[in-house]
SEVODO-921761 format. One record per residue (C-alpha): residue number from 0; residue in one letter; x, y, z. Coordinates in steps of 0.001 Angstrom, whole numbers. Example, Ala and Ser with C-alpha at 12.3 -4.5 7.8 and 13.67 -1.06 7.14 Angstrom:
<atoms>
+-----+------+---------+---------+---------+
!  nr ! rest !      c1 !      c2 !      c3 !
+-----+------+---------+---------+---------+
!   0 !    A !   12300 !   -4500 !    7800 !
!   1 !    S !   13670 !   -1060 !    7140 !
+-----+------+---------+---------+---------+
</atoms>
This chain:
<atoms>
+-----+------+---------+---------+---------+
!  nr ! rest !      c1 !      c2 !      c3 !
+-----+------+---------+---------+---------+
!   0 !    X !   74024 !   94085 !  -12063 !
!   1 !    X !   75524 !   93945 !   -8675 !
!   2 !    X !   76839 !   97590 !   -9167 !
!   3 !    X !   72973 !   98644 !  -10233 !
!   4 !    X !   71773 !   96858 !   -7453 !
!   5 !    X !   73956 !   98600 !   -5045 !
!   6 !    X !   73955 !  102349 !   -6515 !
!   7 !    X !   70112 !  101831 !   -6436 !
!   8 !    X !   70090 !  100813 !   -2673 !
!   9 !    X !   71939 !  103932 !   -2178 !
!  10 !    X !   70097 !  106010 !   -4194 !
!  11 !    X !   66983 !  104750 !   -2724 !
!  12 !    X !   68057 !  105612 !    1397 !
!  13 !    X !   70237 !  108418 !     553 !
!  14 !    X !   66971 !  110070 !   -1063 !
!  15 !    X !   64943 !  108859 !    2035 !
!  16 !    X !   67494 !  110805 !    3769 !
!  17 !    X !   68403 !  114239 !    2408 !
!  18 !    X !   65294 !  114430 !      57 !
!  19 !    X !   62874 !  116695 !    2370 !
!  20 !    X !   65690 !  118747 !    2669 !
!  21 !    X !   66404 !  119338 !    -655 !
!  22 !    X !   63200 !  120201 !   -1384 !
!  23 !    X !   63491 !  122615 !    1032 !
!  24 !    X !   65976 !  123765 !    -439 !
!  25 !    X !   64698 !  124500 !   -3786 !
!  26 !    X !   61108 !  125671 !   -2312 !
!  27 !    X !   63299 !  128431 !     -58 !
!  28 !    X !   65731 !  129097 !   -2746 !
!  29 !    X !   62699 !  130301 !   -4707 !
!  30 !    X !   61537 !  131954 !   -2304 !
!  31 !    X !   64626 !  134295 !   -2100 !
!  32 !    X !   64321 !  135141 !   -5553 !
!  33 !    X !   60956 !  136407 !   -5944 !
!  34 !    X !   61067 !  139463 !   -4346 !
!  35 !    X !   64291 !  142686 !   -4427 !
!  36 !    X !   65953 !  141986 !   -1072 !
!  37 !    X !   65684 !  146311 !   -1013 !
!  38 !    X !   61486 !  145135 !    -898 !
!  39 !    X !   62432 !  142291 !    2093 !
!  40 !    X !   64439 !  144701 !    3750 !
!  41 !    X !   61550 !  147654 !    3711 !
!  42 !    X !   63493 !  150286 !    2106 !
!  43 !    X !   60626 !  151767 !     377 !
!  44 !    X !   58942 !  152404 !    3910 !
!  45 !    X !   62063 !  153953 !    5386 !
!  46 !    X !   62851 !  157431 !    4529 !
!  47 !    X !   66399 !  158584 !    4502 !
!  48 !    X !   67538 !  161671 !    6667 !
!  49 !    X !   68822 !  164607 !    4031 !
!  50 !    X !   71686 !  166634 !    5223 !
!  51 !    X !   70814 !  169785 !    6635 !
!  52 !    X !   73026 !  173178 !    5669 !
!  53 !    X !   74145 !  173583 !    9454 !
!  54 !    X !   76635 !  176548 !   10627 !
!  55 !    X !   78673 !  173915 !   13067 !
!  56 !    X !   80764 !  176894 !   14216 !
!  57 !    X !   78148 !  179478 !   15123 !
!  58 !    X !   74938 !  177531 !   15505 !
!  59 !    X !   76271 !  174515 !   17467 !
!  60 !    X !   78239 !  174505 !   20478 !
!  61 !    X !   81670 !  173719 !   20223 !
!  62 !    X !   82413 !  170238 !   20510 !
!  63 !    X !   85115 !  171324 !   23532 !
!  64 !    X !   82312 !  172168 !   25360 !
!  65 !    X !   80386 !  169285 !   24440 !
!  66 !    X !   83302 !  166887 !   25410 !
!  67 !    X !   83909 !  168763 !   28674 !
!  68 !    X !   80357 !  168189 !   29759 !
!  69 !    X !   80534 !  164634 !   29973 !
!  70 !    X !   80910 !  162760 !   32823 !
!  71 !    X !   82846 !  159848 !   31226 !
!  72 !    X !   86181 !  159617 !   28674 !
!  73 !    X !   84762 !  160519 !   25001 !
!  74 !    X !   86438 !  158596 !   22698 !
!  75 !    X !   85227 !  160059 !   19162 !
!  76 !    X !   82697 !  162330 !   18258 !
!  77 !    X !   80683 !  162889 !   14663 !
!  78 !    X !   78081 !  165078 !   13669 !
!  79 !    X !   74258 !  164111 !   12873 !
!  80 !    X !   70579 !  164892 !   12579 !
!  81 !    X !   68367 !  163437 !   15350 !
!  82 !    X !   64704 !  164502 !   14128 !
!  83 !    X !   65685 !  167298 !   11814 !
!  84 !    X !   68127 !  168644 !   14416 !
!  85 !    X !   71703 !  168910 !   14478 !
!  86 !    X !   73236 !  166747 !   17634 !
!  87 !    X !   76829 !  165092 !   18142 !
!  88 !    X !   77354 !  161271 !   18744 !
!  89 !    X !   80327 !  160556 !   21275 !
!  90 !    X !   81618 !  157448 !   21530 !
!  91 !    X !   82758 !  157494 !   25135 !
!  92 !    X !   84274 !  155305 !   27639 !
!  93 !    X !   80501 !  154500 !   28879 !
!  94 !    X !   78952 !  153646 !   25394 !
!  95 !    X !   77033 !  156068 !   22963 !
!  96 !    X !   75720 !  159733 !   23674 !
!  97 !    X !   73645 !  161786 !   21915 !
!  98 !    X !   74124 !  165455 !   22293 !
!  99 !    X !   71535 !  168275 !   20938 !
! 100 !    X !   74382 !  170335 !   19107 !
! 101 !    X !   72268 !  173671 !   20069 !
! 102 !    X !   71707 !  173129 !   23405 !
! 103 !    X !   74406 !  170900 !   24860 !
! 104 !    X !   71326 !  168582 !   26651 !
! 105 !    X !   71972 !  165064 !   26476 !
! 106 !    X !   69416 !  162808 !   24446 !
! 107 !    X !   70385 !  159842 !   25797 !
! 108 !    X !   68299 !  157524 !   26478 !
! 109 !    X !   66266 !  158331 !   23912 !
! 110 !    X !   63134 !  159583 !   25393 !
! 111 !    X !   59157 !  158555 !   23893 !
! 112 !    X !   58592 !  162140 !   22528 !
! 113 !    X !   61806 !  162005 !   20428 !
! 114 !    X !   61455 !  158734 !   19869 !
! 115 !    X !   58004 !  158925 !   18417 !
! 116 !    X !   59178 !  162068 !   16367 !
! 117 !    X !   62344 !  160191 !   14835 !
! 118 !    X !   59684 !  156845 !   13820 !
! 119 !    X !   57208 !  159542 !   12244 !
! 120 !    X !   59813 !  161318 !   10155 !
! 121 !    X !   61506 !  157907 !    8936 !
! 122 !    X !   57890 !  155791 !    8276 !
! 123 !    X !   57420 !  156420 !    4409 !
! 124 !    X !   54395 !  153943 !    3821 !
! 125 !    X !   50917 !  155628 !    4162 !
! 126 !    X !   50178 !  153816 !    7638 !
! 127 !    X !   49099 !  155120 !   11141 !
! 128 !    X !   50947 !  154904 !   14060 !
! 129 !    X !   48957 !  152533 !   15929 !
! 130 !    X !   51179 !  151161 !   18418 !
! 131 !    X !   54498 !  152004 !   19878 !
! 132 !    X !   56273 !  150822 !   23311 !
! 133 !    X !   60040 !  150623 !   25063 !
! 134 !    X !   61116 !  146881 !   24486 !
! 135 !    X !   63988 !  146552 !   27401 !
! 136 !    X !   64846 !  143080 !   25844 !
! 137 !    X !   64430 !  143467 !   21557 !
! 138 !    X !   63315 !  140467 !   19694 !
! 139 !    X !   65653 !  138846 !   17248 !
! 140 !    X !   64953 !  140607 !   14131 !
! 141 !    X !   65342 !  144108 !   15763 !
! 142 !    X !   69009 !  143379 !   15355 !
! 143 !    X !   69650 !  144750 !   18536 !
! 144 !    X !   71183 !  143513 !   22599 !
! 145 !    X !   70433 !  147092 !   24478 !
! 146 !    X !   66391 !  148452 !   24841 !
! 147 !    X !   64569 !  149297 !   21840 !
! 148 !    X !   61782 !  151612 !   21122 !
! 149 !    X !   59011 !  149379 !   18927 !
! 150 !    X !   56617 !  151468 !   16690 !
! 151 !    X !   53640 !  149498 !   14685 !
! 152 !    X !   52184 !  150696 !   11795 !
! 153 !    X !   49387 !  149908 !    9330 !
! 154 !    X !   46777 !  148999 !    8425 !
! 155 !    X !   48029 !  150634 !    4960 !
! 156 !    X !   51721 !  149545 !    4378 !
! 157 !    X !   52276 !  147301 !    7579 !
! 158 !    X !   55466 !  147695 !    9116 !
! 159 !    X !   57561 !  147615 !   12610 !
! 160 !    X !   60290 !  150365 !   13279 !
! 161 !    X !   62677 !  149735 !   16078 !
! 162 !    X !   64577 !  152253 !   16972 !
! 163 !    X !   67822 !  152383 !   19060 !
! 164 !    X !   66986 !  153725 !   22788 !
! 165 !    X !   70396 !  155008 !   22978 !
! 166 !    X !   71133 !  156500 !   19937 !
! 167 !    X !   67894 !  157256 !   18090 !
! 168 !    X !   69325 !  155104 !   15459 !
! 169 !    X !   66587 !  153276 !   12630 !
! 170 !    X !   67734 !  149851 !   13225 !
! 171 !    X !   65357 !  147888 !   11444 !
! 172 !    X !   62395 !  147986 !    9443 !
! 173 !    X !   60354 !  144715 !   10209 !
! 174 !    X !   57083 !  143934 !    7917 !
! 175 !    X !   55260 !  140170 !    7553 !
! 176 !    X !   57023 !  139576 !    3681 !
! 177 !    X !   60833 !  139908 !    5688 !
! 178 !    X !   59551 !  137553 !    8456 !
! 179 !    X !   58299 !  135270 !    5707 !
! 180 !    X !   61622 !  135790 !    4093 !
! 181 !    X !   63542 !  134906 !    7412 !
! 182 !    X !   62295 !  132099 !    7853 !
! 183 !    X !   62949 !  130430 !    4762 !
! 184 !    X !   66315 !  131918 !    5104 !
! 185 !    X !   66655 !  129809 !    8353 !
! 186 !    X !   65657 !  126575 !    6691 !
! 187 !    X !   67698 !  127524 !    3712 !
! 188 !    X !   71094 !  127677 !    6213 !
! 189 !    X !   69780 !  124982 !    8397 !
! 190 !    X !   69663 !  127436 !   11089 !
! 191 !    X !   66295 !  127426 !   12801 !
! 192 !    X !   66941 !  129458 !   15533 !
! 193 !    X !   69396 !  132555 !   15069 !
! 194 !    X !   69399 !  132307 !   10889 !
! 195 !    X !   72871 !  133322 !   10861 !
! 196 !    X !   74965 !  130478 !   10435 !
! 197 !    X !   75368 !  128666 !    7486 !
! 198 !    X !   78401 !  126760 !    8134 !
! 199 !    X !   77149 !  124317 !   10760 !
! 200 !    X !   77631 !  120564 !   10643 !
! 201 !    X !   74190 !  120250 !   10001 !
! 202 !    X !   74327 !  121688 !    6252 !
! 203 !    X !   77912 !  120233 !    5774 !
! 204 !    X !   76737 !  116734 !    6167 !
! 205 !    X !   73422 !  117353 !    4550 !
! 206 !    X !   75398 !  118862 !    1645 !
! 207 !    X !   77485 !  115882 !    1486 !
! 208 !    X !   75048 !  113155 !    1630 !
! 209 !    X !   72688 !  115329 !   -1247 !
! 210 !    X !   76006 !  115326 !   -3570 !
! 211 !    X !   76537 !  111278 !   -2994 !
! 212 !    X !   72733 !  111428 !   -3806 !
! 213 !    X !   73233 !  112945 !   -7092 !
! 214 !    X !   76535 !  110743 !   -7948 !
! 215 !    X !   74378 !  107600 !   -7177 !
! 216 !    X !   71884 !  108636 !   -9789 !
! 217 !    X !   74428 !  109372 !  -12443 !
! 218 !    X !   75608 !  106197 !  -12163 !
! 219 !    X !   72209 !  104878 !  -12015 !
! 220 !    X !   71315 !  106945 !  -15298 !
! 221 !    X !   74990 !  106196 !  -17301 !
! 222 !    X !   74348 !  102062 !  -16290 !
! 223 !    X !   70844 !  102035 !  -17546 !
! 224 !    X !   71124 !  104039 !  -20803 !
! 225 !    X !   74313 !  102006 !  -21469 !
! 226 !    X !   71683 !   98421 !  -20795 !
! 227 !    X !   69124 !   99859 !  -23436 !
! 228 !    X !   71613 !  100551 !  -25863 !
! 229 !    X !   72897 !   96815 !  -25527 !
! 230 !    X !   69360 !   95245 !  -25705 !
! 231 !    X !   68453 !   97692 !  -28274 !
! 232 !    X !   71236 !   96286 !  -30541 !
! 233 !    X !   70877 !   92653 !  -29570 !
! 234 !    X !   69455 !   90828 !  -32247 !
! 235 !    X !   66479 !   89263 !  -32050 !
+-----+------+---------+---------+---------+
</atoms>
C-alpha cells in the first residue's frame, strides 16, 4: 500500500505538471498530420521556372566579360533564368550578383519592376496582386536576414511571396494554413519564438518528467490489477 500510495502521489503532481503539455503535444502532433507538408509549404501556388533552350556562347556574353565587369573578386559563377531571361549569378567577394546574360547590366538589387515580374510568373493560385512592398528588415517566416520584396495575394488562393532583393530568388511562399502550421510546430518543439530548436532544456526535462509520468501509471495499473485479482480469488 505504501508503494500505491506513493506512485499515486507521483502520478497525481507529475500529471499536474507535464499534463498541459502533453496535450499539447498530441493536439499539435495532429495537427502536423492532417495536411501534405508540400500543401503547408504552398507548392501548389508556386510555379517552377522551366529551362529555357539558351545559345550561352552566341546569345550571352561571355562570362570573361561578365567577370571583368565587376568591381569586386567573383568567386563562382552559374547560369539562370531571372523572369524568363537568361542572367549569371556570381558569387563574389561582396555577396551575390545578378547579371542579365544579354546585356551585361547588373540586376542587383533587384529592382520593383523585375521584382513584380518574377512574383507574377511564380504565383500559380488564381489570386490578384493586391499588395506588394520592399521589407528592409523580413519577418521570420520569410526565411531571410538581407531586404525582401513582399507580394500579397488573394482574395482567391491567399498567399505571401517574398522574394530575395538581391538575387530575385522565391524564398518563401507564406499562406494562413503554414502560419497555423508554425505555430503548432513551435509548441510542438517548445520553441515559441524562433520554432527551430527542438533540443532545448525545456523539452528535455518536459520529456523526462512525461516518461516518469507514464512509468508511475504502469505501476499504478500492474499494482491494482494484481489487488483485484487477489480479492477476486479471496474467498468469501
Amino acid at each position: 500500500m505504501r508503494l500505491f500510495r506513493l506512485m499515486s502521489q507521483v502520478h497525481l503532481w507529475l500529471g499536474i505538471a507535464v499534463g498541459v503539455q502533453v496535450m499539447l503535444w498530441l493536439i499539435s502532433g495532429l495537427i502536423m498530420v492532417l495536411w501534405p507538408i508540400e500543401t503547408v509549404r504552398g507548392e501548389h501556388l508556386r510555379t517552377e521556372e522551366t529551362a529555357a533552350a539558351i545559345d550561352w556562347a552566341g546569345d550571352a556574353l561571355a562570362l570573361g566579360d561578365i567577370v571583368d565587369g565587376q568591381d569586386s573578386e567573383v568567386l563562382s559563377a552559374r547560369t539562370g533564368l531571372l523572369a524568363g531571361r537568361p542572367v549569371w549569378r556570381l558569387e563574389t567577394a561582396d555577396g551575390p550578383e545578378m547579371v542579365d546574360a544579354r546585356s551585361g547590366a547588373g540586376l542587383t538589387p533587384i529592382d520593383e519592376t523585375l521584382a513584380r515580374e518574377i512574383a507574377l510568373a511564380r504565383y500559380a493560385g488564381a489570386g490578384d496582386l493586391t499588395e506588394q512592398r520592399l521589407v528592409e528588415t523580413p519577418p521570420r517566416e520569410a526565411g531571410l536576414s538581407v531586404p525582401a520584396w513582399r507580394f500579397e495575394f488573394g482574395p482567391a488562393d491567399p498567399a505571401t511571396l517574398y522574394i530575395n532583393s538581391q538575387t530575385g530568388e522565391l524564398r518563401a511562399v507564406r499562406t494562413t494554413l503554414w502560419r497555423v502550421y508554425d505555430f503548432f510546430w513551435g509548441v510542438h518543439i517548445m520553441d515559441w519564438s524562433t520554432r527551430e530548436n527542438f533540443n532545448s532544456w525545456w523539452i528535455k526535462v518536459t520529456s523526462i518528467v512525461a516518461i516518469a509520468f507514464g512509468l508511475a501509471g504502469v505501476v499504478l495499473t500492474v499494482y491494482r490489477i494484481r489487488w483485484m485479482t487477489r480479492r477476486r480469488r479471496k474467498p468469501a
